[in-house]
C-alpha positions in Angstrom: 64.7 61.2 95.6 63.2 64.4 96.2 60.6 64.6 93.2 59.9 60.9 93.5 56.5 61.6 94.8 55.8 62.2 90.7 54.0 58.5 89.5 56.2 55.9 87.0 54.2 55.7 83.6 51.9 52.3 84.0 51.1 50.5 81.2 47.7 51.4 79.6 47.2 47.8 78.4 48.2 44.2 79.2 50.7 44.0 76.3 52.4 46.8 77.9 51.6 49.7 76.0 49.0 52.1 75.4 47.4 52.8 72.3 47.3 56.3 70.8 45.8 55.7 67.6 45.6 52.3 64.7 49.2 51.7 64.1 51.0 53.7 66.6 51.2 52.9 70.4 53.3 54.3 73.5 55.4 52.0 75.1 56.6 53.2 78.9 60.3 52.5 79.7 60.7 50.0 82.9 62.3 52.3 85.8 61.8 56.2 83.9 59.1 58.6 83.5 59.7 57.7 79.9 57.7 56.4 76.6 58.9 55.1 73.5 56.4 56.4 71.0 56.2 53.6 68.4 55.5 54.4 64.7 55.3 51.2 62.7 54.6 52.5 59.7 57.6 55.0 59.7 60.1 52.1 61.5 60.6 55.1 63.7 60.3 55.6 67.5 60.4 59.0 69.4 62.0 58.4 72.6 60.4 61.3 75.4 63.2 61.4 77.7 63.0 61.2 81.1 60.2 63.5 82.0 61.2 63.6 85.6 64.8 64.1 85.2 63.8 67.4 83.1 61.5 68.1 85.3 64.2 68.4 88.1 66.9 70.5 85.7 64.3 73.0 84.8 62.8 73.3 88.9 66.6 73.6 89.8 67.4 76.3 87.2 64.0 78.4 86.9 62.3 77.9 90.5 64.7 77.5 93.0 68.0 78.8 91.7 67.5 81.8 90.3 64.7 82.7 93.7 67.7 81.8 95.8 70.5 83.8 94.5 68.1 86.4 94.3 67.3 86.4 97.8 70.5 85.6 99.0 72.3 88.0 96.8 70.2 90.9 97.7 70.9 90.1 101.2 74.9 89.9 100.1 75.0 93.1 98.7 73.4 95.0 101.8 75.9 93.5 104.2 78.5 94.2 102.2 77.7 97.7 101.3 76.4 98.2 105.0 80.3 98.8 105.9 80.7 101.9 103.4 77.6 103.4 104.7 79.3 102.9 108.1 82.0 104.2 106.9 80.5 107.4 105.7 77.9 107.8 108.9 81.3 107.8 111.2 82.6 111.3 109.1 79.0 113.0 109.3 78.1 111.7 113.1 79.1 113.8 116.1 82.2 112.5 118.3 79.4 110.8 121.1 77.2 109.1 118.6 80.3 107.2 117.0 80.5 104.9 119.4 77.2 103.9 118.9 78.8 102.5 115.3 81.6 100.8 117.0 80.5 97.0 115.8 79.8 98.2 112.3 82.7 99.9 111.8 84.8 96.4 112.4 82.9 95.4 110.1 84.7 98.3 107.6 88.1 96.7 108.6 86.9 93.1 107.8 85.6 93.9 104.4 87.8 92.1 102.4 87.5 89.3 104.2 84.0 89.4 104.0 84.1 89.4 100.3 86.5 86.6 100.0 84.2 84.4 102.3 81.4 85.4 100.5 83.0 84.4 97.6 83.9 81.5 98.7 80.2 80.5 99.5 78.9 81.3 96.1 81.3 78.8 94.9 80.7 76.0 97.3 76.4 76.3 97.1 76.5 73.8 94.4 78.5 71.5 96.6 75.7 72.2 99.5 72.4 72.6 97.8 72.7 68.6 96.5 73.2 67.3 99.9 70.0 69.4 101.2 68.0 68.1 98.1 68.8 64.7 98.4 70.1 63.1 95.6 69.7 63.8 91.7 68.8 62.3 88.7 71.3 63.0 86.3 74.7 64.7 85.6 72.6 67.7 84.0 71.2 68.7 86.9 74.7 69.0 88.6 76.2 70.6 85.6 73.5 73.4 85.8 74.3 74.0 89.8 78.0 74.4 88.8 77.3 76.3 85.8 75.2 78.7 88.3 78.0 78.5 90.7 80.3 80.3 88.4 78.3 83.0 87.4 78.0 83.9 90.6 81.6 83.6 91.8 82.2 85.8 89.1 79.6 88.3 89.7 80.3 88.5 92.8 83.9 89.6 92.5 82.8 92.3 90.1 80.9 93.9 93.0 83.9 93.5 95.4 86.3 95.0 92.8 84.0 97.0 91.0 84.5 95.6 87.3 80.8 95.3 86.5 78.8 96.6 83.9 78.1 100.3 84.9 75.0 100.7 87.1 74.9 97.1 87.9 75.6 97.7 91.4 73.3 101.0 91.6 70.9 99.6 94.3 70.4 96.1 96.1 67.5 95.1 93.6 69.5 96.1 90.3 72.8 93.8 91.8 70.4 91.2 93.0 68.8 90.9 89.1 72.0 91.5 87.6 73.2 88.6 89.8 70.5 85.8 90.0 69.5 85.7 85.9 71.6 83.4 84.3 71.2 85.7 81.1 73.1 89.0 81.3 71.5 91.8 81.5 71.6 95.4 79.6 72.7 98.9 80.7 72.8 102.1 79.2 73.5 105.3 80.9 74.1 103.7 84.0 70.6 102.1 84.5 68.9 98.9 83.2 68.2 99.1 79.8 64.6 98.2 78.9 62.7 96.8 75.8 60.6 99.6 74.2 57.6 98.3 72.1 59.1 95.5 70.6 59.1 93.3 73.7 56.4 90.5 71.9 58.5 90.6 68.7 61.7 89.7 70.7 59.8 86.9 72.6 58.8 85.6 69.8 62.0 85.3 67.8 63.6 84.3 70.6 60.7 81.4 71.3 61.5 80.6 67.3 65.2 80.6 67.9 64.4 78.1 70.8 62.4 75.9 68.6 65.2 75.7 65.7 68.0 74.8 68.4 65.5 72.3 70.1 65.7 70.5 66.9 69.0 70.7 66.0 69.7 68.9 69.4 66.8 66.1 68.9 69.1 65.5 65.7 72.4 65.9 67.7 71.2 63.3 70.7 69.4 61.4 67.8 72.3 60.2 65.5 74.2 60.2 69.1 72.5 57.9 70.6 72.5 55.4 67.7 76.3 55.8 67.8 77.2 55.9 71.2 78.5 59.6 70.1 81.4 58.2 68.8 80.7 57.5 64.8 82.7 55.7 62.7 85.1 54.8 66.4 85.4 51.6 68.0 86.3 53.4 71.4 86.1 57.0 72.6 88.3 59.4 70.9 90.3 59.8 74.4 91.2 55.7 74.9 92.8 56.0 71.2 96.5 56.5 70.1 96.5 60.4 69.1 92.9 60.8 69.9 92.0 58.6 66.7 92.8 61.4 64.7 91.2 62.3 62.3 89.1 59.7 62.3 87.4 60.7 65.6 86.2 64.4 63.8 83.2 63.5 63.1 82.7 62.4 66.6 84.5 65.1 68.1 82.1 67.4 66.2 78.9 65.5 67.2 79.7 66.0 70.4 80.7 70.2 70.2 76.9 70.2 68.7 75.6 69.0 71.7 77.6 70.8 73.9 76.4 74.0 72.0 72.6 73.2 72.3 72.9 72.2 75.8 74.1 75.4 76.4 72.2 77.3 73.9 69.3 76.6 74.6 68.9 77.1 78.6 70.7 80.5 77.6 67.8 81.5 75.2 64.5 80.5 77.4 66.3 82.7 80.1 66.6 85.4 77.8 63.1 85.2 76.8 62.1 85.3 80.4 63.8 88.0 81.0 62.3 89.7 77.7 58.9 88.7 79.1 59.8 91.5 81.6 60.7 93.6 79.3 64.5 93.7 79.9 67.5 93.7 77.3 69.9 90.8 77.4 73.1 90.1 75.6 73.3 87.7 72.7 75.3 84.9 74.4 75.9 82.5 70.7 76.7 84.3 67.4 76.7 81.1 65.3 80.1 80.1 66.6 79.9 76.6 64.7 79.3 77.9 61.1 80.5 81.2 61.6 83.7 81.8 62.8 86.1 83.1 60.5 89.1 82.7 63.2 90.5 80.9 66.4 89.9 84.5 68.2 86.5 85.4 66.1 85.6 82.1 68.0 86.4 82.8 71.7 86.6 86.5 71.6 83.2 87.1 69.2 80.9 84.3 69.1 81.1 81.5 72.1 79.6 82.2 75.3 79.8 86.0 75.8 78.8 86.1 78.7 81.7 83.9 80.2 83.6 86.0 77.6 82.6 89.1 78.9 83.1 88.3 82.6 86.5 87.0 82.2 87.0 90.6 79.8 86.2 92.2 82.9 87.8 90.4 85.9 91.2 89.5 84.6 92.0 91.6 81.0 90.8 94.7 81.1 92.6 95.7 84.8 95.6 94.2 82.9 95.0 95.9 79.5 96.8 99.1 79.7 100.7 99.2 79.4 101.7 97.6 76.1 102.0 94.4 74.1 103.4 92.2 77.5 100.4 93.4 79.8 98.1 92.6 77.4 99.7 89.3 76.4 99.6 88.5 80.2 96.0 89.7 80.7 94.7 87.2 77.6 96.6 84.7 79.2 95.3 85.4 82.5 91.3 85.3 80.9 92.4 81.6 79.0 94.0 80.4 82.7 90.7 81.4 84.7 88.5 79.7 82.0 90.6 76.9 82.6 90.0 76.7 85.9 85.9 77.8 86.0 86.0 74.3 84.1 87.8 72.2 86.0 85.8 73.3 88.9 82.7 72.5 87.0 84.3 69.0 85.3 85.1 68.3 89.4 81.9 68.8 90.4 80.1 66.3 87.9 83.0 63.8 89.0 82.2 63.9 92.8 78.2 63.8 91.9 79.0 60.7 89.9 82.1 59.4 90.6 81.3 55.9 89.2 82.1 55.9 85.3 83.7 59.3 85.3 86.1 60.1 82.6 87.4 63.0 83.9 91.4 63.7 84.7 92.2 66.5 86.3 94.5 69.2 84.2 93.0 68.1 80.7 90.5 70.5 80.8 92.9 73.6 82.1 95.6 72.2 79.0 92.8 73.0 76.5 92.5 76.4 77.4 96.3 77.0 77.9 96.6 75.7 74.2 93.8 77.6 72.7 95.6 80.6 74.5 98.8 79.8 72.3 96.6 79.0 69.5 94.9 82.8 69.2 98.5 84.5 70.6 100.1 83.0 67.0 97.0 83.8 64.7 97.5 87.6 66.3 101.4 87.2 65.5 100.8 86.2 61.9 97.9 89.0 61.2 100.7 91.3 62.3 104.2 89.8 60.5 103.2 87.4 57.6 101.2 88.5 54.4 98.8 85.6 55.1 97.7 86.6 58.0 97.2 90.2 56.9 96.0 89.6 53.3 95.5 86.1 52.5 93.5 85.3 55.2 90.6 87.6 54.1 90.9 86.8 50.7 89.5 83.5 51.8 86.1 82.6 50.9 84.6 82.6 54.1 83.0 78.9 54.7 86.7 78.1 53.7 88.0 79.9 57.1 84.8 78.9 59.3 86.1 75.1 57.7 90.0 75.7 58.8 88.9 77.6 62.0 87.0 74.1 62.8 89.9 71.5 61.8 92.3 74.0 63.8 90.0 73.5 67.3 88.4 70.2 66.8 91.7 67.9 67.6 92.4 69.8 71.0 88.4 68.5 71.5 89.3 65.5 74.0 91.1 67.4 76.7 87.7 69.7 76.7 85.0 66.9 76.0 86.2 64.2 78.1 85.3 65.3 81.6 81.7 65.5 80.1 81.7 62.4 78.4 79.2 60.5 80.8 76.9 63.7 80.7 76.7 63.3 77.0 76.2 59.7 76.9 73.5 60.2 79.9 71.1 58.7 77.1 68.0 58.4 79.0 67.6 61.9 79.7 67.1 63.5 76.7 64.7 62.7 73.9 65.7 61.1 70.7 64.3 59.7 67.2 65.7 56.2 66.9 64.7 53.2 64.4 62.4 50.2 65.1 
């Protein structure tokens, strides 16, 4: 293990735990950087997760990630620009000097080939980087190298077919930002857009938004742990006949929490580090979970925008233009390509920890395909029934946020269980559990 050089937690006494104050003691779990923080007099104890295992997801994301595809992506975008500025030195140069820029200008004729193997690289770093680290302490750590891995396959392609934000691509430092912060960054007028004098009052709702998620996971992994994340169930929701529907909601729920915090809330402390700088970032979660008013308000306004907006960019809007069937084909195309992001990212977590995996290859892409067809009708009855026009809206609107849920939650298993394992990965996370 390559943080192992970090001490186990010893015992602090004979009995096996260490005293904080009368009545309440902390108790180190055998094998983790862990304490159970007892508190008799509440039959409570807070469970501190393993320390090292965060440790390592927070190094990998914030110290050597976003460093490396900063580097690396600064040095991407100079090769890869160095064959137009070939190109344009062979029209201005002289007839004797262009032979001088011979073995650049091959490199001109192999450009698209160096952006597909470029490409390809950014995709297959998570795959490497384990193997040079040695290995990992838990599924999160791989999730947040393929997680990585995507963003910068994508961004990467919007450089080689210039779909990016405009001015993203403006110099080598504004692509390399653009490219190694998880958190996407702002532009206006075709140059970074900047915090003015509110920078310390973005932090700090930001740092206050961070704080309200943080507990709304403890809760999340705290009922979840005590349940196995699968209340009310015998079994997971995926080894019962129809998906134990609809008795497996609540679980099914549950488990969409925690899949929002976990990504929530790595998405907000980059966006306060980036705010630290004084730089504008997208809001990536507009309270997709209690307020969604629709199947398309949930993917297309509220979920992840910045996956949203990448897949906007790379696959619909080069397809928009040309009536209803383009379009129809380009929201396909953005559903598909989600699909697929995922399965790469589901795969990934399967070959890091092949041994308990739950995942099956397709499910994941199916869920996307389906929540495709899913938005395709909603638009169709907006546009031919008088409930989609009228008596939708008419709807108080926790009433559509309830029937948005109830409408997503069943197609839940083909999504959640490639990630089961992560989710039950119980001893990373910290918890509130009873004496």
């Amino acid at each position: 293990h390559w943080l192992t050089s970090l001490a186990a937690p010893q015992s602090a006494c004979a009995a096996g735990c260490a005293p904080v104050m009368s009545g309440i003691a902390a108790v180190p779990v055998p094998g983790l950087t862990a304490w159970h923080l007892q508190l008799p007099s509440l039959g409570l104890q807070v469970y501190s997760g393993d320390l090292l295992a965060l440790t390592e997801v927070l190094f990998l994301d914030l110290v050597l990630c976003i460093p490396f595809r900063f580097i690396f992506g600064y040095a991407a975008f100079k090769l890869y620009r160095c064959a137009d500025r070939c190109q344009e030195a062979k029209l201005e140069s002289s007839e004797s000097s262009r032979a001088l820029l011979l073995p650049y200008l091959y490199l001109q004729e192999l450009k698209p080939l160096l952006a597909m193997g470029i490409g390809a690289a950014w995709a297959a770093h998570p795959f490497v980087l384990p193997m040079l680290l040695g290995s990992l302490r838990s599924r999160m750590s791989f999730f947040i190298l393929a997680y990585l891995g995507v963003l910068s396959t994508f961004r990467w392609l919007e450089l080689a077919a210039s779909l990016g934000p405009k001015g993203f691509d403006a110099t080598a430092t504004t692509f390399a930002l653009y490219f190694s912060l998880p958190a996407e960054l702002q532009f206006e007028d075709g140059k970074l857009k900047f915090l003015s004098g509110e920078r310390w009052r973005r932090a700090l709702d930001l740092l206050l938004r961070l704080a309200f998620h943080s507990s709304i996971m403890l809760i999340a992994l705290s009922v979840g742990k005590a349940t196995r994340f699968q209340p009310f169930l015998e079994e997971i929701p995926a080894k019962l006949p129809f998906y134990g529907l609809p008795w497996s909601l609540p679980a099914l729920y549950l488990q969409t929490v925690w899949v929002y915090c976990c990504l929530t809330l790595p998405m907000l402390y980059h966006r306060i580090m980036a705010t630290l700088f004084g730089l504008e970032t997208l809001v990536t979660m507009k309270a997709p979970l209690t307020q969604s008013t629709s199947i398309r308000d949930f993917w297309g306004r509220r979920w992840n925008l910045i996956v949203h907006n990448l897949m906007k960019r790379c696959f619909f809007m080069p397809f928009q233009h040309g009536g209803p069937v383009k379009k129809n084909i380009a929201g396909f195309v953005s559903f598909l390509m989600s699909g697929v992001f995922h399965e790469y990212m589901w795969l990934m977590l399967h070959l890091a920890r092949p041994e308990g995996s739950r995942y099956s290859p397709g499910k994941v892409l199916v869920f996307f395909v389906l929540q495709y067809l899913a938005t395709a009708v909603q638009v169709m009855l907006v546009k031919t029934t008088w409930l989609g026009r009228r008596g939708w809206s008419m709807m108080p609107t926790v009433l559509q946020t309830v029937v948005t849920t109830i409408c997503v939650l069943p197609f839940g298993p083909l999504f959640l269980e490639g990630v089961h394992d992560m989710i039950n990965e119980s001893s990373l996370m910290p918890a509130v559990e009873l004496l």
